[in-house]
Phi, psi and omega in degrees: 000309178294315166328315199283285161000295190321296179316305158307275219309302212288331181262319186306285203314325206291322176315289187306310194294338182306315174310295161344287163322330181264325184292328188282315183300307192339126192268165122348093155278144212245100180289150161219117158274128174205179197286179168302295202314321195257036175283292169333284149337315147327308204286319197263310162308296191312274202328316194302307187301327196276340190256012142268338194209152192286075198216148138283098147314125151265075190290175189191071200289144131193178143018122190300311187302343198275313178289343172270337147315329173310321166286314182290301166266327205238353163071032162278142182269135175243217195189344176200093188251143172240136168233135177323307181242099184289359162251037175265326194285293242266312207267358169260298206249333176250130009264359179295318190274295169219192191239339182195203189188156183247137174238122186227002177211175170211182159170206229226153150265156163200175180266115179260162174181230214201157150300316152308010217260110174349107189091349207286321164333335204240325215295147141218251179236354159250340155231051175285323172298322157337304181283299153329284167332344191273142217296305173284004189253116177262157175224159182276196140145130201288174211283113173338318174279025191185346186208128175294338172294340188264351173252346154321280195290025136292310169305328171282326212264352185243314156329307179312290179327322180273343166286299194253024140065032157273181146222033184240316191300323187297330163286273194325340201239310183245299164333288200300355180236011191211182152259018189280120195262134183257173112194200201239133206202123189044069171053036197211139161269121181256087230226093194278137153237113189296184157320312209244093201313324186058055151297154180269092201298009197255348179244314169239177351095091184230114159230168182313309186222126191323312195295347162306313170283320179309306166315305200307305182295305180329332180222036151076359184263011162222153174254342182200133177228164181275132178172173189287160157283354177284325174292299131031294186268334183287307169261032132093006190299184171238165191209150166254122167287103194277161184310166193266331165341312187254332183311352185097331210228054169205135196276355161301337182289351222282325160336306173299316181291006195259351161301351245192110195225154183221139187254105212251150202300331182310322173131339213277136170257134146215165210244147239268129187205165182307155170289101174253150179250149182230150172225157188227167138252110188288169198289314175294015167298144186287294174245079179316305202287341191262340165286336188270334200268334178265331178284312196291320167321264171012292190253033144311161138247033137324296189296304190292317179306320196304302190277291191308352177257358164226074159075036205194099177273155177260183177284104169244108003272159153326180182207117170299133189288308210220078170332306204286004185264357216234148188281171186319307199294350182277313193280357155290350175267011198222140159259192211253000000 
């Protein structure tokens, strides 16, 4: 009996000190809500990062807007949010949410697509709208309301029309397949996207989330889709490079993109401008030092090298919303 007592005592303690042990060990885990597009790159951070510091990275990809709702509406805590369109944070997120943001990358729209792709033999910049158009070519792009790239590739497609001196493409490719409406109102295109899109599924392709179009071209059930070129380059596509006049990606341009406005079902305008990415620490961060310690990754030049070898230039230096909101340890790397 006293064995038995001995024994018990002797499996109780190892259980507690074990527990202990496992309670001591236990890492931090570090949430990021981010855009789709900086899941790779993320993804090469998060390792890097994780073989420096006792932390579980937890990315977490959709919709730049989506991820920021996850916070705003459904109140879930996060530790980072990255976004595609850094005024999604300012005009979504600040001041309830968070005080301030960093813009640490950019990048281009383009068509991406396959050697199987209808047409890839023929396609170029000057006629891809064309190509897209044709009865038999389906093409992709994510959901306007919910991702900034989808509301982006609409933007390109009303650019287009003033570049290449139509009044068909923006109909011909989106109106006539979807229920998304233009018109022109005080010298400016004005481009309503209901809730509910309706698309005509035997011609685009509208999703939620990129990686739905990355299959869809991958296995052939689409020929061309709308995305950044940094995604573009990662999963290995072939891509056509649009004029920068329509692309998104030069801030000399920006006068010309500014014509160009989309009233997104939320009630929200936004209005067509160069591609900048923005990162924040929302007010619910879980672990600050380590959320600050994961931004400063970010926008090193650890980081920046990270985004420029797979297609993505970052902003060297970043640029600080607010210098004086951002912790100490930040600002040496960002101007104002």
């Amino acid at each position: 009996m006293r064995k038995f007592i001995l024994v018990s005592a002797i499996i109780a303690v190892l259980l507690l000190t074990g527990g202990l042990a496992l309670k001591i060990t236990e890492k931090p885990t570090l949430k990021v809500f981010h855009a789709g597009s900086l899941t790779v790159p993320l993804e090469k951070i998060e390792r890097e990062f994780e073989s420096e510091h006792n932390v579980d990275v937890q990315l977490e990809p959709s919709g730049s807007v989506e991820a920021i709702k996850k916070i705003t509406e459904l109140h879930k805590n996060a530790d980072i949010v990255g976004v595609a369109d850094y005024s999604l944070i300012p005009n979504m997120m600040i001041p309830e949410y968070a005080d301030w943001y960093i813009q640490f990358a950019r990048n281009r729209m383009v068509v991406a697509y396959t050697d199987g792709s209808k047409y890839a033999g023929e396609i170029d910049n000057q006629n891809w709208y064309e190509i897209l158009g044709r009865l038999d070519v389906k093409f992709g792009f994510s959901d306007p309301n919910s991702d900034p790239c989808g509301y982006r590739a609409i933007m390109v497609c009303q650019l287009a029309e003033l570049y290449y001196r139509s009044q068909t493409i923006l109909d011909n490719l989106i109106e006539s397949n979807t229920r998304i409406r233009a018109s022109f109102e005080n010298n400016k295109y004005r481009i309503e996207t209901p809730e509910d899109l309706a698309p005509n599924t035997g011609k685009v392709k509208i999703s939620s989330m990129e990686i739905e179009l990355i299959s869809a071209l991958q296995f052939r059930t689409i020929d061309y889709f709308f995305i950044y070129r940094s995604v573009a380059v990662q999963q290995g596509f072939k891509f056509l490079e649009l004029p920068p006049q329509i692309d998104l990606s030069r801030v000399e341009y920006e006068n010309v993109y500014k014509n160009v406005e989309i009233e997104l079902s939320t009630g929200k305008t936004v209005a067509a401008k160069p591609i900048v990415y923005g990162i924040t620490i929302p007010k619910n961060v879980q672990h600050a030092d380590l959320a600050i310690d994961f931004v400063k990754f970010v926008i090193s030049e650890t980081g920046q090298r990270i985004f420029e070898n797979l297609g993505q230039p970052p902003i060297v230096p970043a640029v600080a919303s607010d210098v004086s909101k951002i912790s100490e340890e930040l600002r040496p790397l960002v101007s104002s």
